[in-house]
LUMVEXLO-645599 format. One record per residue (C-alpha): x negated, y negated, z negated; residue in three letters. Coordinates in steps of 0.05 Angstrom, whole numbers, plus 5000, padded with zeros to 4 digits. Each point is the difference from the previous one (the first is absolute). Layout:
N
XYZAla;...
! end
This chain:
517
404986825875Unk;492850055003Unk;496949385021Unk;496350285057Unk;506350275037Unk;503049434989Unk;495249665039Unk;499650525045Unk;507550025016Unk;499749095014Unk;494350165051Unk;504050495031Unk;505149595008Unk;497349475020Unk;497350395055Unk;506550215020Unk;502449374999Unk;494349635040Unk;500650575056Unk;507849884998Unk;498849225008Unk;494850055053Unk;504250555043Unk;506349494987Unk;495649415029Unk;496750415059Unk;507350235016Unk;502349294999Unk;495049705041Unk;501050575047Unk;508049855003Unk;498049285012Unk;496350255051Unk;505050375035Unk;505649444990Unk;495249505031Unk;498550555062Unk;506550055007Unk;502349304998Unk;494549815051Unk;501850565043Unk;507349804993Unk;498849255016Unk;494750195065Unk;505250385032Unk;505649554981Unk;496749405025Unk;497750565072Unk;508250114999Unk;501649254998Unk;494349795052Unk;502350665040Unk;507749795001Unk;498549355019Unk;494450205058Unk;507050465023Unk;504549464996Unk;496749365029Unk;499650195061Unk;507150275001Unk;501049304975Unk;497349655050Unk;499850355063Unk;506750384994Unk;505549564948Unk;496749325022Unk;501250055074Unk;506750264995Unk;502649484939Unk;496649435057Unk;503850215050Unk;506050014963Unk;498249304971Unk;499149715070Unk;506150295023Unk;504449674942Unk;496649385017Unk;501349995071Unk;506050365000Unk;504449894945Unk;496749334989Unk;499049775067Unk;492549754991Unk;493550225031Unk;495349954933Unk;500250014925Unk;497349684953Unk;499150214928Unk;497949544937Unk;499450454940Unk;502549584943Unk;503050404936Unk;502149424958Unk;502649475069Unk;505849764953Unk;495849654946Unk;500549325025Unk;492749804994Unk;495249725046Unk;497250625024Unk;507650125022Unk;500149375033Unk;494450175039Unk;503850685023Unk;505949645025Unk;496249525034Unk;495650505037Unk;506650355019Unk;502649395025Unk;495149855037Unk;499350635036Unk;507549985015Unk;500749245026Unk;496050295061Unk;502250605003Unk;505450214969Unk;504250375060Unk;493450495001Unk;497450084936Unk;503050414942Unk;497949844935Unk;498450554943Unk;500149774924Unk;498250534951Unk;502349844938Unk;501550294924Unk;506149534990Unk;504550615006Unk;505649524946Unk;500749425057Unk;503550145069Unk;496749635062Unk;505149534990Unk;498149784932Unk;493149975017Unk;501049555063Unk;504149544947Unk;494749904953Unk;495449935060Unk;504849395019Unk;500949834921Unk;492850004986Unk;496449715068Unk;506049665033Unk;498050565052Unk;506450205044Unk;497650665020Unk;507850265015Unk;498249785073Unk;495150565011Unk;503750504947Unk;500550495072Unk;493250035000Unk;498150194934Unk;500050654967Unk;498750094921Unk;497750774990Unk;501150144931Unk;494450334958Unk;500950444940Unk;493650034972Unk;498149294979Unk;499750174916Unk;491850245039Unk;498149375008Unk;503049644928Unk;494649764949Unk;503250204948Unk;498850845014Unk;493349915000Unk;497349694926Unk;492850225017Unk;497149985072Unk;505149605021Unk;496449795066Unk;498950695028Unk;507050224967Unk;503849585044Unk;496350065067Unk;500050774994Unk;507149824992Unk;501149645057Unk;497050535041Unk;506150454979Unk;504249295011Unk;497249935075Unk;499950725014Unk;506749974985Unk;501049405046Unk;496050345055Unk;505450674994Unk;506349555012Unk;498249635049Unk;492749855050Unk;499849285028Unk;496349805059Unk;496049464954Unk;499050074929Unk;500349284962Unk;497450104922Unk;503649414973Unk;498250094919Unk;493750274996Unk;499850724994Unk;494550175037Unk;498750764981Unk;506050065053Unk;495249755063Unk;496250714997Unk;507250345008Unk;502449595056Unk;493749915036Unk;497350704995Unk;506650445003Unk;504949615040Unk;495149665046Unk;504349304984Unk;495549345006Unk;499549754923Unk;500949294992Unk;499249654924Unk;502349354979Unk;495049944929Unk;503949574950Unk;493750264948Unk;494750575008Unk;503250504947Unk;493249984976Unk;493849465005Unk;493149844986Unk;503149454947Unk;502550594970Unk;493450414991Unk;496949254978Unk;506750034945Unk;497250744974Unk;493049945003Unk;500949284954Unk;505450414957Unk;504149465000Unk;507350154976Unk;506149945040Unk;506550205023Unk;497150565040Unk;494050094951Unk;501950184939Unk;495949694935Unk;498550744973Unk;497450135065Unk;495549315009Unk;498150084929Unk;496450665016Unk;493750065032Unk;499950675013Unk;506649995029Unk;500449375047Unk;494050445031Unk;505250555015Unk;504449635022Unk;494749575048Unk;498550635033Unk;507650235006Unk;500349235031Unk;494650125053Unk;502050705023Unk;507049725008Unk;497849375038Unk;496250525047Unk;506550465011Unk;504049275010Unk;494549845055Unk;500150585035Unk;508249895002Unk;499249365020Unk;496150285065Unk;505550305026Unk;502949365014Unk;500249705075Unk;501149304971Unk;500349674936Unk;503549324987Unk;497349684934Unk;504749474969Unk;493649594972Unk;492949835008Unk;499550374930Unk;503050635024Unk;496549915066Unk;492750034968Unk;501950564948Unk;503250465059Unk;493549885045Unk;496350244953Unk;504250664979Unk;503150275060Unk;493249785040Unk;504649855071Unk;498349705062Unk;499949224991Unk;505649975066Unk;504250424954Unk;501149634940Unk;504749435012Unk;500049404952Unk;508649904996Unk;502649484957Unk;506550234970Unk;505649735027Unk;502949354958Unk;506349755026Unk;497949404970Unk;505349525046Unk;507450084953Unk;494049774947Unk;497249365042Unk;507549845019Unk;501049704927Unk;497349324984Unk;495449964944Unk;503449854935Unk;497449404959Unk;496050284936Unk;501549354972Unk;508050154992Unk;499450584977Unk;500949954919Unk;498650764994Unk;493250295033Unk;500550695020Unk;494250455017Unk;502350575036Unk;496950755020Unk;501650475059Unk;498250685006Unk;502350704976Unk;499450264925Unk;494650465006Unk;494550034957Unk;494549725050Unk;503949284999Unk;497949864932Unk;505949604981Unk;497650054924Unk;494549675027Unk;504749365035Unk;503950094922Unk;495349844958Unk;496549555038Unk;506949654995Unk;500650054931Unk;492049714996Unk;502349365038Unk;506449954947Unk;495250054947Unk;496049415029Unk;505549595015Unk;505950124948Unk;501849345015Unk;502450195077Unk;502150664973Unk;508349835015Unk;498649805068Unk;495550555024Unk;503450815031Unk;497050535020Unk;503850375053Unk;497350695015Unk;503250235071Unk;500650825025Unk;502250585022Unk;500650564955Unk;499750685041Unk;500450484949Unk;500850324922Unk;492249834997Unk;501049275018Unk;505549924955Unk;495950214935Unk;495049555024Unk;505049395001Unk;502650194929Unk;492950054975Unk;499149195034Unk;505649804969Unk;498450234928Unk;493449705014Unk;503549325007Unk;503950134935Unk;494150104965Unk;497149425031Unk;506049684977Unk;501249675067Unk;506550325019Unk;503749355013Unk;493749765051Unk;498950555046Unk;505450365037Unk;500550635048Unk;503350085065Unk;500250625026Unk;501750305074Unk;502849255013Unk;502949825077Unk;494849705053Unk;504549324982Unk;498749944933Unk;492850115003Unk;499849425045Unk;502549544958Unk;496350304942Unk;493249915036Unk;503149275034Unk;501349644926Unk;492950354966Unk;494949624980Unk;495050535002Unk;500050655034Unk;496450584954Unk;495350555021Unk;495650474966Unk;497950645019Unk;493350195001Unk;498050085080Unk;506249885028Unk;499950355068Unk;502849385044Unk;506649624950Unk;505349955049Unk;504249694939Unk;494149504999Unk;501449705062Unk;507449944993Unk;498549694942Unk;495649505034Unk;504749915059Unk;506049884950Unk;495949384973Unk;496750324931Unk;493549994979Unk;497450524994Unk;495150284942Unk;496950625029Unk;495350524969Unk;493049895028Unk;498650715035Unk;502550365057Unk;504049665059Unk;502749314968Unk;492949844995Unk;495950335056Unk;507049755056Unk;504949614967Unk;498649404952Unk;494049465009Unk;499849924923Unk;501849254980Unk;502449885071Unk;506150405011Unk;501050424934Unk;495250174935Unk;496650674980Unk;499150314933Unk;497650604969Unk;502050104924Unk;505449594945Unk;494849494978Unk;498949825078Unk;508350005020Unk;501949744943Unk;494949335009Unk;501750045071Unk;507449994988Unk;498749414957Unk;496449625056Unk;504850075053Unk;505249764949Unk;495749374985Unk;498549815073Unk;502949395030Unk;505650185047Unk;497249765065Unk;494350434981Unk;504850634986Unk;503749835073Unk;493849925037Unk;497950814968Unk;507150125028Unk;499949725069Unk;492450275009Unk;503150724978Unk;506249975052Unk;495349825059Unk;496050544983Unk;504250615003Unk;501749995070Unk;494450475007Unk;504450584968Unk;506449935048Unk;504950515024Unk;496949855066Unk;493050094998Unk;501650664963Unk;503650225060Unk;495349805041Unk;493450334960Unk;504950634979Unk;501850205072Unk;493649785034Unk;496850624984Unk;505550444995Unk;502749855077Unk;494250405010Unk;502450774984Unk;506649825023Unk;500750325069Unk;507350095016Unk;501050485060Unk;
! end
């Protein structure tokens, strides 16, 4: 073939070709266009349906099914139940056996000492596997709480939906994940039954809007811990790793700035839900300032309310002598959940065996809790292979969902009474602890230092293993009149935290809103 055809025939098609590739790209790019068009169209009038539907239904909602479900509500209670208001606490997980359950009972005992022939109390909970009578038991197991007296007056409505508000669904976002899903959770609530006072007993306070709002219920809040905080934001900005910041997250720059912002758009949704509150008890002068500052309330609304510490079966046992005791036991109370940091009361352990092998036989750690669930469980296994690997198996032993008698005599015969998680909320466990007669080592944040322990007079404080473990050291050097003077200091002190003056602060403000016809 002649050269110059040749060459003639490549240019051609090449020509061919490049018109081919540029009508294939124009015709992609105008696909892409299309698809987009269409997928923007497609969302705009999906998200005009949604706001559409819901503009139809709410007020359907709320002006049609929530007068008629109140009126059938009122007439259960004063019918069928032979009281003239009702009273609803909306806690999903009331059979744990923790202190923010001890706080429920006691508020419903409270409210039904005075008036329990008129009041009918409402307890939403997600512990569809126990009957009422199981959970009264543990209530009485747990608290040495008889609330079979008042078992007449107390309802448990049984919700379906609680797998919304567990951590574990939610691997990213986790925050928003389970308030969104406690929205379904209290709208769920709000469809079986409508109180005549709403009492958030656990913290979920993306219900208020739906309670305040839609059923037109007063909103009252009992704030163990603000689900989020500016000690939060402070733990982001710093990118300093935790249990609810991961290291790959505080590692990256660019990302703890994401998740900053996701941080301070949820605190301003939490606020906002937080307004819809008539009152708000806070259970420390730590959770007191952070909620101030969030949910921006009037100051006559925010009540400062000690949790209640039914601190007298504690006081009623006479201090044991250290000095008798061949084995020293340091002993910690509080659920297995990841915020407790028991690794953190471990090793610190396992730093003070290190410095003293020579006490090492007559030295236990005793790690006391409930464990509520398949979660708590793992995290039990993962402390105990810790203490294999530690190799302190035979030192340090677990006691799990033990009777209200046996942690008494646990916390009576201790030496020292272990705490360590990082801004602690209030540390009911801490004060049993002190009234049982151990001293206690507390981590220096939150609660146990801002309300509970004058450090060196009635307990210690620490903040990481180099600090507990010295500080376990010195209490077990002390002199014992030194050690029972830290004791009888600690007992005096805890008064302050009484069944009574709970009852007192609790129903000051709620005798309010109650207006029985």
């Amino acid at each position: 073939m002649p050269l110059a055809l040749k060459s003639t025939l490549q240019a051609t098609l090449f020509a061919v070709w490049g018109f081919i590739l540029i009508n294939l790209i124009l015709l992609s790019a105008f696909t892409f266009f299309l698809f987009n068009l269409c997928v923007t169209t497609f969302m705009i009038w999906f998200i005009i349906t949604i706001i559409a539907w819901i503009l139809a239904v709410i007020p359907v909602f709320k002006f049609v099914f929530i007068p008629w479900r109140r009126n059938q509500c009122r007439s259960w209670t004063r019918n069928d139940r032979q009281c003239r208001l009702s009273i609803a606490f909306f806690h999903p997980y009331c059979n744990d056996g923790g202190g923010g359950e001890r706080v429920l009972w006691s508020a419903i005992e409270s409210i039904l000492k005075k008036y329990k022939n008129n009041i009918q109390i409402i307890i939403y909970t997600g512990d569809t596997n126990a009957t009422p009578e199981d959970i009264l038991h543990r209530v009485k197991q747990r608290f040495d709480m008889n609330m079979q007296v008042y078992k007449p007056s107390i309802t448990f409505i049984y919700l379906r939906s609680r797998f919304f508000v567990e951590a574990k669904y939610y691997k990213m976002f986790t925050l928003l994940g389970q308030s969104i899903g406690s929205m379904i959770l209290g709208l769920e609530a709000m469809i079986r039954f409508i109180p005549d006072i709403y009492i958030d007993s656990m913290g979920y306070a993306f219900t208020y809007p739906l309670f305040h709002y839609l059923a037109s219920v007063p909103v009252f809040a009992y704030v163990h811990y603000p689900t989020i905080s500016t000690d939060m934001l402070e733990q982001v900005r710093e990118r300093r790793p935790t249990y609810n910041n991961r290291g790959l997250i505080a590692s990256s720059s660019s990302v703890s700035k994401i998740k900053l912002t996701y941080y301070r758009l949820f605190a301003y949704l939490y606020g906002w839900c937080g307004k819809c509150a008539q009152m708000a008890y806070c259970n420390s002068s730590w959770t007191q300032g952070h909620i101030e500052r969030i949910w921006a309330l009037p100051a006559r609304s925010i009540h400062l309310v000690y949790p209640p510490c039914d601190v007298k079966p504690f006081l009623s046992m006479p201090l044991v002598d250290d000095n008798e005791q061949i084995v020293k036991t340091f002993v910690s109370v509080g659920q297995f959940r990841p915020e407790k940091d028991h690794e953190l009361q471990i090793r610190s352990f396992h730093e003070l065996l290190q410095r003293i092998p020579e006490h090492r036989q007559k030295l236990r750690l005793i790690l006391i809790g409930s464990v509520r669930h398949e979660d708590d469980k793992q995290r039990v296994e993962q402390l105990q292979t810790l203490v294999e690997n530690l190799n302190i198996v035979e030192e340090v032993n677990f006691k799990l969902n033990i009777s209200f008698n046996e942690l008494k005599t646990h916390l009576n015969k201790a030496l020292v009474g272990l705490h360590t998680m990082w801004n602690e909320h209030f540390g009911i466990g801490i004060v049993e602890m002190m009234a049982a007669g151990a001293i206690v080592l507390a981590h220096k944040s939150g609660g146990p230092k801002m309300d509970i322990i004058d450090e060196g007079q009635t307990g210690f404080l620490a903040s990481d293993i180099d600090s507990y473990a010295t500080t376990m050291r010195h209490i077990l050097e002390m002199k014992s009149d030194a050690r029972q003077q830290i004791r009888e200091r600690a007992r005096e002190s805890v008064d302050r935290f009484s069944m009574m003056n709970f009852e007192t602060k609790f129903m000051e403000p709620l005798e309010k809103f109650i207006h029985l016809e």
